[in-house]
C-alpha positions, -999 to +999 in steps of 0.1 A: +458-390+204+461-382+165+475-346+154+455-329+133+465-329+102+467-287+087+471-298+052+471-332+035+501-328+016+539-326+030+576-326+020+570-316-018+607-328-031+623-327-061+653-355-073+680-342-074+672-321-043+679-286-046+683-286-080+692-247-086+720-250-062+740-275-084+766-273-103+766-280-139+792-305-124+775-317-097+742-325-122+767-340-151+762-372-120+725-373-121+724-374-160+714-411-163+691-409-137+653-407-133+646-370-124+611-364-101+591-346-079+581-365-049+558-354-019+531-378+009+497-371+007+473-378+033+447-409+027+417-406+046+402-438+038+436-457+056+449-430+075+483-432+062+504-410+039+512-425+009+541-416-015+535-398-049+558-398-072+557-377-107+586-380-133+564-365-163+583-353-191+616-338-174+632-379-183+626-376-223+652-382-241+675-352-261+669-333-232+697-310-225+708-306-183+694-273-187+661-281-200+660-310-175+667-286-146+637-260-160+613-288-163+618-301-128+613-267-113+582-264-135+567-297-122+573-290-088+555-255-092+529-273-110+522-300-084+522-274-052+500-249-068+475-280-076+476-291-042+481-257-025+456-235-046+436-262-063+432-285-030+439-316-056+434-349-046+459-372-064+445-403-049+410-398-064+421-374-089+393-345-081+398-306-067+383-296-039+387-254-051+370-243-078+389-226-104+378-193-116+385-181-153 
């Protein structure tokens, strides 16, 4: 028998992994590397989680390690309030919440 499933969303990652614990040494290594946030989302129509992976602007070039670092943590804020308080759907690209103003 299936679990059910609380929230359709799970392990909401970022690349490098825990980002704010790094040293400026230990980040100097992922310098020439594609930067993300990563997390599964729950497909309804297959039943299966499928991967989702956003590297938006925190890979521009000029970008100090600094500025790197702020825009990952922004992105990963970003993408758990969407799918937290917004109930987005990144597969059909709707909300489920409506959004007050």
């Amino acid at each position: 028998m299936l679990k059910p499933i609380s929230k359709p969303y799970k392990n909401v990652e970022t690349y490098p992994k825990d980002v704010a614990k790094l040293s400026s040494e230990e980040l100097e290594k992922f310098k020439y590397k594609d930067w993300y946030v990563r997390y599964r989302y729950y497909d309804e129509d297959t039943c299966q989680w499928v991967l989702k992976i956003h590297k938006k602007s925190m890979n521009s070039s000029g970008l100090s390690i600094a500025e790197r670092v702020a825009q990952l943590k922004a992105a990963k804020k970003a993408a758990e309030f969407s799918l937290e308080k917004l109930g987005w759907n990144p597969l059909k690209g709707t909300y489920s919440k409506a959004i007050v103003v």
